[in-house]
Structure formats: C-alpha cells, structure tokens
VEXDREN-2710 file (C-alpha; in Angstrom, 1 decimal):
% VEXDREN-2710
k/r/px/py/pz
1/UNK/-28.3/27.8/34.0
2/UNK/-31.5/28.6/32.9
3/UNK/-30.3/30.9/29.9
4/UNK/-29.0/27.8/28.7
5/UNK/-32.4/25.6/28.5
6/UNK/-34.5/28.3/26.6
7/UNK/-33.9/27.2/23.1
8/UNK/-32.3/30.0/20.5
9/UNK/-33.2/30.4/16.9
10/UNK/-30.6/31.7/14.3
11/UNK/-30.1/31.2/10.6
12/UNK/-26.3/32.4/9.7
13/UNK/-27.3/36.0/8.3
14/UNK/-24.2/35.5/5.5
15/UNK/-25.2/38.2/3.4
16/UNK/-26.4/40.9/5.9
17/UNK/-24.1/43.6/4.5
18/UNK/-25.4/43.0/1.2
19/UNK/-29.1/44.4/2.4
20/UNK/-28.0/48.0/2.2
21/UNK/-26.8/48.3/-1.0
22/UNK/-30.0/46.9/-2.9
23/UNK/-32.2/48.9/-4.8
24/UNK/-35.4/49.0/-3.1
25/UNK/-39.1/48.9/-5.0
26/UNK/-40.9/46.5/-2.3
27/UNK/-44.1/48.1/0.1
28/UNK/-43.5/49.3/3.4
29/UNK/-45.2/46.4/4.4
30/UNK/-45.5/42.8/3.6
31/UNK/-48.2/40.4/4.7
32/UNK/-47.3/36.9/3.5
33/UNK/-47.9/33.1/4.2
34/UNK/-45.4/30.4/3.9
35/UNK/-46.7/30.2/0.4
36/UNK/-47.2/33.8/-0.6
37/UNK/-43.7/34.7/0.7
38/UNK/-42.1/31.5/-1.0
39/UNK/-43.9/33.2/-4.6
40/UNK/-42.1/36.2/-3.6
41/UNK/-38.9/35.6/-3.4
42/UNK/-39.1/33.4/-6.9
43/UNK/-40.0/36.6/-8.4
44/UNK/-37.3/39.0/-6.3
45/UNK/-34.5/36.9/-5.1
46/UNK/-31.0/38.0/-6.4
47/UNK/-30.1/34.2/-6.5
48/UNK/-32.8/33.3/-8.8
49/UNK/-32.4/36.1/-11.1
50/UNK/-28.7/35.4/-11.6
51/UNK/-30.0/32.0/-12.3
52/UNK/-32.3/33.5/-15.2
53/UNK/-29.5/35.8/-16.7
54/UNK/-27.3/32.8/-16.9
55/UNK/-30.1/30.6/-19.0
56/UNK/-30.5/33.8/-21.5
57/UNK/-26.8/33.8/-21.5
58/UNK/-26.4/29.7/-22.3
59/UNK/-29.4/30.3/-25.1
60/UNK/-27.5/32.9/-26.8
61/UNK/-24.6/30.5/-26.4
62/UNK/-26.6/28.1/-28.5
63/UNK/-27.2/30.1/-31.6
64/UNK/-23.2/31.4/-31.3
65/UNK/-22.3/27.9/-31.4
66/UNK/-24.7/27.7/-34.4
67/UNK/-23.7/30.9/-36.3
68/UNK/-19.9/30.0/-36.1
69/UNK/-20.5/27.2/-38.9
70/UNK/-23.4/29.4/-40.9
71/UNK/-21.9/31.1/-44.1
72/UNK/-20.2/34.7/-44.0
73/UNK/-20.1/37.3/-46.2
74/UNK/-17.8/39.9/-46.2
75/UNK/-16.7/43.4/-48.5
76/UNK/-14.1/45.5/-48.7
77/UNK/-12.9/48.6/-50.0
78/UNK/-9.2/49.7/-50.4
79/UNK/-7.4/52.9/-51.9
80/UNK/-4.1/53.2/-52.3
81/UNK/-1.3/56.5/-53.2
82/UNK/2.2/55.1/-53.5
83/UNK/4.0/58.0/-52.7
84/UNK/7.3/56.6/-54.0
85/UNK/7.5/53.6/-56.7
86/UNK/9.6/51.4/-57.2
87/UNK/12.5/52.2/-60.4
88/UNK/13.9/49.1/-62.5
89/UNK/16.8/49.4/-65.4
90/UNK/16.1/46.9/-68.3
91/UNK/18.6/47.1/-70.8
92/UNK/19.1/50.7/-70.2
93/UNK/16.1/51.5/-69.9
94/UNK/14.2/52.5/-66.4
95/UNK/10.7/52.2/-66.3
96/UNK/8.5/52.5/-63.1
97/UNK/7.2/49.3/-61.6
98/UNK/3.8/50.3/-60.4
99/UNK/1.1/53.3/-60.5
100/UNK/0.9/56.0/-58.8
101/UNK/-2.8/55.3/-57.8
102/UNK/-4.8/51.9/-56.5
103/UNK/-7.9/51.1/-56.0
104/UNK/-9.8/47.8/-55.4
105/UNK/-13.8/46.8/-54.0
106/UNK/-15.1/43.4/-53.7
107/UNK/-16.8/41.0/-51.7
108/UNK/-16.4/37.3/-50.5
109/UNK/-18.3/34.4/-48.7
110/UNK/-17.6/31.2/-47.5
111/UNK/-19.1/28.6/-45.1
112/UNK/-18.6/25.0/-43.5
113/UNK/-19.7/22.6/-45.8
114/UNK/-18.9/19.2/-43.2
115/UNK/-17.0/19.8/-39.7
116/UNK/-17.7/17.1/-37.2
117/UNK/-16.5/19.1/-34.0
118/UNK/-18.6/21.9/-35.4
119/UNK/-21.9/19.6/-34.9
120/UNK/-20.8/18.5/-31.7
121/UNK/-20.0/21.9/-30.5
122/UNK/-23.9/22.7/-31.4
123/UNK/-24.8/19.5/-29.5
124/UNK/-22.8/20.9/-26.7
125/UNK/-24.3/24.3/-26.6
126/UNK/-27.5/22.6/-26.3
127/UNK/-26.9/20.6/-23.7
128/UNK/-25.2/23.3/-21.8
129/UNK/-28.2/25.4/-22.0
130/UNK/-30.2/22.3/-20.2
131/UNK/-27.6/22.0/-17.5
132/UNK/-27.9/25.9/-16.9
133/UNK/-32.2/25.4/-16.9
134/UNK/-32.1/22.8/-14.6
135/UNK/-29.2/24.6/-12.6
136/UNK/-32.4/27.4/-12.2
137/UNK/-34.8/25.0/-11.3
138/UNK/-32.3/23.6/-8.3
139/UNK/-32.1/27.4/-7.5
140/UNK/-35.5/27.4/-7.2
141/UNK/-35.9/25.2/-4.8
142/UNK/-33.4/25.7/-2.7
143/UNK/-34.8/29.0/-2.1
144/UNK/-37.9/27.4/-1.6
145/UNK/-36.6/25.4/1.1
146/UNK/-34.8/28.3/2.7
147/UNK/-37.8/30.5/2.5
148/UNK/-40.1/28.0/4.4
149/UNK/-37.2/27.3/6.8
150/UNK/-37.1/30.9/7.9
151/UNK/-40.6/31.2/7.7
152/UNK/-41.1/28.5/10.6
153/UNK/-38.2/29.4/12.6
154/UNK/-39.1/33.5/13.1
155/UNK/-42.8/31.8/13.5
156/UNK/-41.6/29.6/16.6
157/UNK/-39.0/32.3/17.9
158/UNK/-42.2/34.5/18.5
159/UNK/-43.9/31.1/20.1
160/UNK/-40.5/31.1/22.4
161/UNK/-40.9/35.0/23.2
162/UNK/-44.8/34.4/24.3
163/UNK/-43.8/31.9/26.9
164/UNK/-40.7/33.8/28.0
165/UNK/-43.2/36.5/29.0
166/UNK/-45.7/34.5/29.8
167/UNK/-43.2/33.1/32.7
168/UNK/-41.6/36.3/33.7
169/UNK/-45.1/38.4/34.3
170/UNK/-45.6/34.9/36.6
171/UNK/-42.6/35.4/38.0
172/UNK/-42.7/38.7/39.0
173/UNK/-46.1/38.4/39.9
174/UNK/-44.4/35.8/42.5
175/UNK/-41.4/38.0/43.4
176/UNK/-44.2/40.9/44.1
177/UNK/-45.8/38.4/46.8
178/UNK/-42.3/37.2/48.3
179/UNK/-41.0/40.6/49.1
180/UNK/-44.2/41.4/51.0
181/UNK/-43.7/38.3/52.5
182/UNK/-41.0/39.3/53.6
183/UNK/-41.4/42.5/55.0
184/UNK/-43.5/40.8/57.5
185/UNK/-41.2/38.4/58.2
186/UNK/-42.7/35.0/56.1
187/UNK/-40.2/34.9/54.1
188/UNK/-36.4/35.2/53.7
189/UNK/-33.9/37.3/51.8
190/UNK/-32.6/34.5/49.9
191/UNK/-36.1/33.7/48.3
192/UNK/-36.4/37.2/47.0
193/UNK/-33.0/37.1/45.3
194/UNK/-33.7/33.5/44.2
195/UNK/-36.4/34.7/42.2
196/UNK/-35.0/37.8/41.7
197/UNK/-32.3/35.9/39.9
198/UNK/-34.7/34.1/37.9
199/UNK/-36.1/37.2/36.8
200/UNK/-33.3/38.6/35.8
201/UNK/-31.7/35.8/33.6
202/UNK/-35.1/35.4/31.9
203/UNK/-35.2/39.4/30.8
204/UNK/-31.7/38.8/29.4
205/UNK/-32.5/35.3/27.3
206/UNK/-35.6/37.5/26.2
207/UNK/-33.7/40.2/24.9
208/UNK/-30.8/37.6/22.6
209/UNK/-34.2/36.0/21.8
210/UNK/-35.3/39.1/20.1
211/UNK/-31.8/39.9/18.8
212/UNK/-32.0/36.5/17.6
213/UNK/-35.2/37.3/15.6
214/UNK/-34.4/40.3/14.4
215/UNK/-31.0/38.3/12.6
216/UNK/-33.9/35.8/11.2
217/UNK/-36.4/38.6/9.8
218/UNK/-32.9/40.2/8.1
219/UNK/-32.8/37.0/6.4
220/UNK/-36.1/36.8/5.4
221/UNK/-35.7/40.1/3.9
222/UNK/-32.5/39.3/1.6
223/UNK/-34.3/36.2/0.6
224/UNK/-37.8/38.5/-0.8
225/UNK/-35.2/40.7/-2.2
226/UNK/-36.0/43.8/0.3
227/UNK/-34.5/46.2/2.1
228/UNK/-34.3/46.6/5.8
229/UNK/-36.9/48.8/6.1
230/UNK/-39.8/46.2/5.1
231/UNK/-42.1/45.3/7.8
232/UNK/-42.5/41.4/7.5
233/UNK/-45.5/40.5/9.2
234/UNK/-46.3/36.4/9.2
235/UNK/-49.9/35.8/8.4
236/UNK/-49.6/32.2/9.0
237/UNK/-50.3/30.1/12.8
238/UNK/-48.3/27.4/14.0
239/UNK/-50.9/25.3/14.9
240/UNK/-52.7/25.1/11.9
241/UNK/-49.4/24.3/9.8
242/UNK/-48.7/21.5/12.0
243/UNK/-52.2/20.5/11.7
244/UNK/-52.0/19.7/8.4
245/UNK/-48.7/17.2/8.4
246/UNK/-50.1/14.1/8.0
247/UNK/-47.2/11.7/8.4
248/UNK/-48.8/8.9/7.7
249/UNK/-50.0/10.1/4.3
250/UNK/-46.7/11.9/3.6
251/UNK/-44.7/8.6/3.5
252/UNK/-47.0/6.7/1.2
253/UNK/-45.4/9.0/-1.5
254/UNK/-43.0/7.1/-3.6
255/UNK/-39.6/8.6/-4.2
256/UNK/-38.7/9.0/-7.9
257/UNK/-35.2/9.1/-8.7
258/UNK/-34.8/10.5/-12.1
259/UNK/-37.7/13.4/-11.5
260/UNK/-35.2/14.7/-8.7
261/UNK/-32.9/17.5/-10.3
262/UNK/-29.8/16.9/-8.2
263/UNK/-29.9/13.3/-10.6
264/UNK/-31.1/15.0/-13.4
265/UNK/-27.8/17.7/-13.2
266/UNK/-25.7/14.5/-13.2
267/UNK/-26.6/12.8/-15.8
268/UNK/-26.5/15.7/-18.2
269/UNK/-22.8/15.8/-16.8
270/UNK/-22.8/11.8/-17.9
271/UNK/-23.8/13.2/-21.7
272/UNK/-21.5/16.2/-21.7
273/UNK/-18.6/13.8/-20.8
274/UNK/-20.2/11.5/-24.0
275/UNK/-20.3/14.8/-26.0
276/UNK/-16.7/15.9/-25.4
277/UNK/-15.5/12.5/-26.2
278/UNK/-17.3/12.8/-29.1
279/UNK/-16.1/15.7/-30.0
280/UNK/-12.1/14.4/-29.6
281/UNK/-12.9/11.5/-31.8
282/UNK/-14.4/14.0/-34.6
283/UNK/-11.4/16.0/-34.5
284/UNK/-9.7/13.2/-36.3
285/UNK/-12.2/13.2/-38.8
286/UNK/-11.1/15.2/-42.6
287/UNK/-13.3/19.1/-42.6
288/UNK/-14.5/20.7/-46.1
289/UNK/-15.0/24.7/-46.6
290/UNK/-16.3/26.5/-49.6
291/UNK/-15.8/30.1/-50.4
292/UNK/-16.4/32.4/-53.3
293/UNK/-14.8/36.0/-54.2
294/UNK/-15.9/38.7/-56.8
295/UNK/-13.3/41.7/-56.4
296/UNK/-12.7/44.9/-59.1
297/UNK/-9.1/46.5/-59.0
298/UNK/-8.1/49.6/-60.9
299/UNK/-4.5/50.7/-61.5
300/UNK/-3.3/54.1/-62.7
301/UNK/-1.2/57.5/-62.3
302/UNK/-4.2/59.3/-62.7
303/UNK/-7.2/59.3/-60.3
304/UNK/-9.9/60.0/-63.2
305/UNK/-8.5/57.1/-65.4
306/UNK/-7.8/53.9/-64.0
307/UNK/-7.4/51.1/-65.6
308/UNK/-10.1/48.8/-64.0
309/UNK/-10.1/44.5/-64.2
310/UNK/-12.4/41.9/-62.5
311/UNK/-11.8/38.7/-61.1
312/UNK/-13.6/36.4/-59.2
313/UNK/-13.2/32.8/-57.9
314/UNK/-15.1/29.8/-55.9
315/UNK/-12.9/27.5/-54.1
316/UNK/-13.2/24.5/-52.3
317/UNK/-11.3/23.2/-49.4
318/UNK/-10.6/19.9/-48.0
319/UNK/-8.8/19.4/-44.4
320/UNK/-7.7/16.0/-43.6
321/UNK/-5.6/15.1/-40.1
322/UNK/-2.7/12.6/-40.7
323/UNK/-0.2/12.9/-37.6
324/UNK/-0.4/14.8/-34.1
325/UNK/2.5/13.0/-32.4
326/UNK/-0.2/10.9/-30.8
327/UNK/-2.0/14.1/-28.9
328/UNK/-5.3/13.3/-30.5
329/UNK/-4.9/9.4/-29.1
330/UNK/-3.8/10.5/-25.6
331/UNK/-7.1/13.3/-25.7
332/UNK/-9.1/10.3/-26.5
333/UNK/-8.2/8.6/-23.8
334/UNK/-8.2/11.1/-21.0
335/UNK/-11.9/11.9/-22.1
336/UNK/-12.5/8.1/-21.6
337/UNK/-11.6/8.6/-18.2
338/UNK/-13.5/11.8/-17.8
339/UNK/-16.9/9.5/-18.8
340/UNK/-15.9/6.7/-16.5
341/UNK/-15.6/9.3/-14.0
342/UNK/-18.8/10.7/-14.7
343/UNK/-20.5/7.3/-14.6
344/UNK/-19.3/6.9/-11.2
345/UNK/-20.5/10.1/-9.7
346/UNK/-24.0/9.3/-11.1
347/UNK/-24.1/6.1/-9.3
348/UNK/-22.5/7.9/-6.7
349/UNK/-25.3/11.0/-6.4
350/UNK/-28.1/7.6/-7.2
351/UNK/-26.9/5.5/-4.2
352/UNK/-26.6/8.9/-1.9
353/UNK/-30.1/10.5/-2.6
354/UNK/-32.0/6.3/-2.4
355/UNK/-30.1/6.7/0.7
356/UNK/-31.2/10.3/1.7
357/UNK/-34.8/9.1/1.0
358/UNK/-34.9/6.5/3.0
359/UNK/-33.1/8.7/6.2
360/UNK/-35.7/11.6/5.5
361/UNK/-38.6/9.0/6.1
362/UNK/-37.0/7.9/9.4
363/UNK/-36.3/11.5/10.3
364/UNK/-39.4/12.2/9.7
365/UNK/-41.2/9.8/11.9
366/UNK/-38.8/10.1/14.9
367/UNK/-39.9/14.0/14.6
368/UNK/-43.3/13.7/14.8
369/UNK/-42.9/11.4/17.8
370/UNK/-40.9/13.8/19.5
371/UNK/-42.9/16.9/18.7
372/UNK/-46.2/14.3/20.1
373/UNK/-44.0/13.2/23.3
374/UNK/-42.6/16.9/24.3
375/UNK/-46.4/18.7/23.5
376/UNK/-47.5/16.2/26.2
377/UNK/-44.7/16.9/28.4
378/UNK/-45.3/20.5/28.8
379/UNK/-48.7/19.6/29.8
380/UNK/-47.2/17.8/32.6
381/UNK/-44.4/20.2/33.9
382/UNK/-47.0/22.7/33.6
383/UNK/-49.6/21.1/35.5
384/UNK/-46.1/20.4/38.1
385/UNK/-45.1/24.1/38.3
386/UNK/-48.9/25.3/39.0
387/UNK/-48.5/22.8/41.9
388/UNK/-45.5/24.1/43.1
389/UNK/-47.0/27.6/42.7
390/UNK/-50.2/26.8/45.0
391/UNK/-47.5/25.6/47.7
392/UNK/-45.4/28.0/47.4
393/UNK/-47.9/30.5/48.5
394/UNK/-49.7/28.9/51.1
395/UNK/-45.9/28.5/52.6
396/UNK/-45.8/24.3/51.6
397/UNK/-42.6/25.1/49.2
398/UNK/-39.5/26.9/49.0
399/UNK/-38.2/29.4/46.8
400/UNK/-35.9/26.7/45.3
401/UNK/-38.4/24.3/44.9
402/UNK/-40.6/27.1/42.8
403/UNK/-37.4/27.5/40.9
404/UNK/-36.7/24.1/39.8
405/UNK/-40.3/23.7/38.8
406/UNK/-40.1/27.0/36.9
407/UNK/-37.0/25.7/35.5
408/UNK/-38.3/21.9/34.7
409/UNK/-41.3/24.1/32.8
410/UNK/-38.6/25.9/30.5
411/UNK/-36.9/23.0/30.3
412/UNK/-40.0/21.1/28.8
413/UNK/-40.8/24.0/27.0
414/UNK/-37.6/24.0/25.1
415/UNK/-37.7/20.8/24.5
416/UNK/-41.0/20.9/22.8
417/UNK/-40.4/23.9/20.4
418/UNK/-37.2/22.4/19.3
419/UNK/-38.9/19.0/18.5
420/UNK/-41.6/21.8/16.8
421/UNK/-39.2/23.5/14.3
422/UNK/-36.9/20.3/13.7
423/UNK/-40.5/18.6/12.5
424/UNK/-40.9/21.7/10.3
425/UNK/-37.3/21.5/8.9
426/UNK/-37.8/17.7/8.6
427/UNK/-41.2/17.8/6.5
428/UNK/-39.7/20.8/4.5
429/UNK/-36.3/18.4/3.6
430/UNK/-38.4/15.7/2.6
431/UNK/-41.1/17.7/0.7
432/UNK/-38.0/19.0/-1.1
433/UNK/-36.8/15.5/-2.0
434/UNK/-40.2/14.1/-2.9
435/UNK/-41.0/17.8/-5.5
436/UNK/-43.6/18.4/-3.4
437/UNK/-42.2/21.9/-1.9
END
C-alpha cells in the first residue's frame, strides 16, 4: 500500500539504445543549470542538428530551383571511322556515299527567356526554405521544453529519495526501540513486523526510485548529446526555482498569436497551397527558350586532310498549351481545394492554440494553488506523525497508529512533490506558448 503513495518519476527513455552508438567528445563531467544545460543540448542534440542539415539542404534547394532556368552552355567533341560505307550504283556507276573519316567540335547555349512555373518554382523554393527555418526554430524549442522538463523531474526525484531516507533511518530508528521493547516484554511481535514491513516496502520503493532516476539522467544524456558515461551533476535548487514563479506576473503577459511558430508553420502551408495553385494556373500560360550553336565538322578518307565547314545558328522558341483533355482544369481545381483546406487548418491550429492559451493560464493557477495547499499539508502530517512518534514511545500509541501516521506523512508528501513538478511542467508549457522559454 504504501509503495503505491510514494510518487514515481519517469520520462519514456525512447531512444535509450541509441546512447551507445554515439560518438562521444563531451567531459567526464558536466555541471549545468536549467539554463546552461538547455544551451547545451542546442549546440549537441542530434534532433537539432538534423534540423540544421535540412535548412542547408532547403537553401541549396533554392539556388537549384534558380539555376534550372539560368542559361547553359555546353561542348562537344566527336570522331568518327566508318569501318564500312555505304555503296550506291547511279547509272552504272558506284560511288561511296560517305568518308572514311569524321570529325566535328562545337559548342551550344541556351536559356529560359519567360516560363511562369519556372518563377513559381523559385518562389516555392523560397518558401520552402522558410518552412524548413521555422521547422528548426519549433525544434528548438521543443527541446527546450524537454530539457527543462527533465531537468526538474531528476531535480524532484532526488527531493523524493531525501525524504524516503529521511523516513526509513526514522523508521528503523523506531524498529531498533520496538524490538528492545520487546525483549522485555513492552511490546508485541506484531509491532516489530508491522514496522518491519514498513521498512521493508520503503527500501524497495527507494530502490525503483533510483532505477527510476537513473531512466531520467539517460534521458538527459541523449538530449546533451552524451554518452552514458557523463556524470550529470544539477547545479540548480528547487527552492530557489520555485522562488522565482511569480504567477501573478506571469499571466499579465499577453499571448500573441502570430509570433507563435506552430501558427507561423501554418500559414506558410496557407502560401504554399497559394503557390502551387499558382503554379497550375501558370502551366497554362505559352513558355519562350533561346539557344545558339557554333559547331566545325570535317569529312574525309584521309585523317591529315579533311575537308572542314562551319555552321552556326541562334534559335528561338515559343511553347504555347492549347488542349490537355481538361487535366490542367481538373489540377486547378483540386489545388483550390487543397487552399480551402489549408485555410481551414489555420483557423483550425488559431482557435486551438487561443484555446491552449487560455487552458495554460488556468492550469497554471490551479498549480500554484495546489503546490501552496500540499507544502502546507506536509507541515501538518508532519507535525501529526512527530505526535504519533512521542506516543508511541512513551506506550500512548500502537504500532498501527505510528504506521498510518507514517503513512498519512508519505501520503502528504507525495502529494506535495507531485503538485511540485506538475507546477514546473505547467510554467514550462506556458513559457513555451508565451516565447518566453
């Protein structure tokens, strides 16, 4: 029963397996602050870095989307040997129709004079490399978040460990003074196994506790970007990062929609779905190309005397669409859907986040209430189990009252560190919404 109350911290450890396979360059040791380990992992995490390699990818995307309408130029060389040439008969008279030897050089441009999907392709490329920045910057911060998170949790799973033995030295210390109790007769067999019981269930919630913590510091480690072997030691103190939430001031801050990047990401969808309708529509629209050609052939049955001739050419040409069975109409009109579609999902991701603002603000003040209620609360079922202590001792109690006071005092402490770390989520989730993480 009482492994039940004491309160467990564990973050999922989804990518534990992952640890011992990456390179590692960090110090034995790290000693980091919420802040200082949040800097860290911007800088290491494999998340983040992905992130990064996709933006260089999308800008080189850009200036491919550029180059595929920039002029080319291109040369070429070419020898021939016809091995066997062609015979005709003319009056009867054969002659050969060919040389024995060919040989040609030359070189050719050409470029996009006007293509309207070529311009909107650039506009796209552009565009997608702003999706793929601001896909970082969400990244960021939701490493950010996840950092802090597991910050405060392995912060208040050490808090949890300190009063586990802080109650099971007191409760030995009692079981120590039952059994001589009892070997003089004041006491009875069943209060020594009570407590002994008690002892015993708190060693084993103690030891998942640390199991618990060790599965929390793993995480902490694949989100720095470090191997298993990095100490991790938390330079930060509970107290004084509670200290500092100021409730009151935190919800004066005004939430403002289009600064958060979750809105941002879909109104650049909103303008991609503009820019591929765009693009359908241009594909209607006539194309012009220009090219130019200089080339030098020689002709001959000799190698050392060929016959040489140049020729050279600038051309211009014009594409216009007429008919496509009505495919281009029908394209049109299923990326007029895909906009509509994209309208609604902003309005969608607007009404959800105006609405995720205003829960975080409630959360927020129900937490700090509950963290203020269960801190006084343990107060009380402390001051109750001392009580219970004194009588104990001086033979005014039984075994099982001690035990449901010890047990009432878990309780309350349980209750108090998980109103403690849902207060630190809580803040964090809002500081995230408001940019303020």
């Amino acid at each position: 029963m009482m492994k039940r109350r004491i309160i467990a911290f564990v973050i999922p450890l989804l990518f534990a397996s992952a640890l011992s396979l990456m390179a590692q360059d960090a110090p034995a040791t790290l000693t980091l602050t919420v802040d200082q380990a949040v800097d860290y992992a911007l800088a290491k995490n494999r998340n983040v870095a992905s992130a990064r390699y996709d933006l260089l990818a999308s800008e080189k995307g850009v200036w491919e989307a550029i180059a595929a309408g920039l002029p080319t130029l291109d040369g070429s060389v070419g020898f021939t040997n016809n091995l066997i040439i062609p015979v005709m008969v003319f009056n009867g008279m054969s002659f050969k129709v060919g040389t024995d030897y060919e040989y040609s050089n030359g070189v050719s441009a050409s470029t996009t004079v006007f293509n309207a999907p070529y311009l909107v392709g650039i506009q796209t490329a552009k565009l997608a490399r702003s999706i793929t920045q601001k896909g970082l910057i969400q990244t960021e911060e939701d490493t950010r978040e996840t950092v802090a998170t597991t910050y405060y949790v392995i912060l208040v799973s050490h808090q949890t460990l300190e009063v586990l033995d802080q109650n099971i030295t007191n409760l030995e210390e009692t079981m120590a003074s039952t059994r001589a109790m009892f070997s003089v007769g004041m006491a009875e067999a069943t209060d020594v196994d009570q407590i002994q019981s008690s002892v015993t269930s708190l060693r084993n919630t103690r030891a998942s506790m640390e199991r618990s913590l060790e599965l929390n510091y793993n995480m902490l480690r694949y989100l720095l970007g470090v191997g298993r072997e990095t100490e991790i030691i938390l330079s930060d103190v509970l107290d004084d990062i509670v200290a500092k939430i100021q409730v009151e001031s935190v919800l004066d801050e005004s939430f403002v929609l289009e600064e958060n990047i979750n809105y941002q990401l879909v109104e650049d969808q909103v303008k991609l779905s503009e820019l591929s309708l765009k693009g359908v529509k241009a594909s209607v629209l006539p194309s012009l190309g220009a090219g130019w050609s200089y080339s030098r052939a020689g002709r001959g049955d000799e190698i050392g005397s060929l016959a040489f001739a140049n020729g050279s050419y600038v051309a211009l040409q014009l594409r216009v669409p007429i008919f496509a069975s009505g495919l281009r109409h029908t394209s049109i009109q299923k990326a007029k859907i895909n906009l509509d579609k994209a309208n609604n999902t902003r309005m969608m991701v607007s009404d959800q986040l105006l609405l995720q603002e205003k829960q975080l603000r409630y959360n927020l003040v129900s937490a700090n209430e509950q963290y203020i209620s269960q801190k006084e609360n343990i107060e009380i079922a402390d001051r109750v189990l001392i009580s219970f202590e004194n009588k104990y001792n001086q033979g005014m109690a039984s075994s099982l009252d001690l035990t449901n006071a010890n047990n009432n005092y878990l309780t309350a402490q349980s209750n108090y560190l998980n109103a403690l770390i849902n207060l630190l989520q809580t803040k964090v989730a809002f500081d995230k919404l408001m940019k303020k993480l």
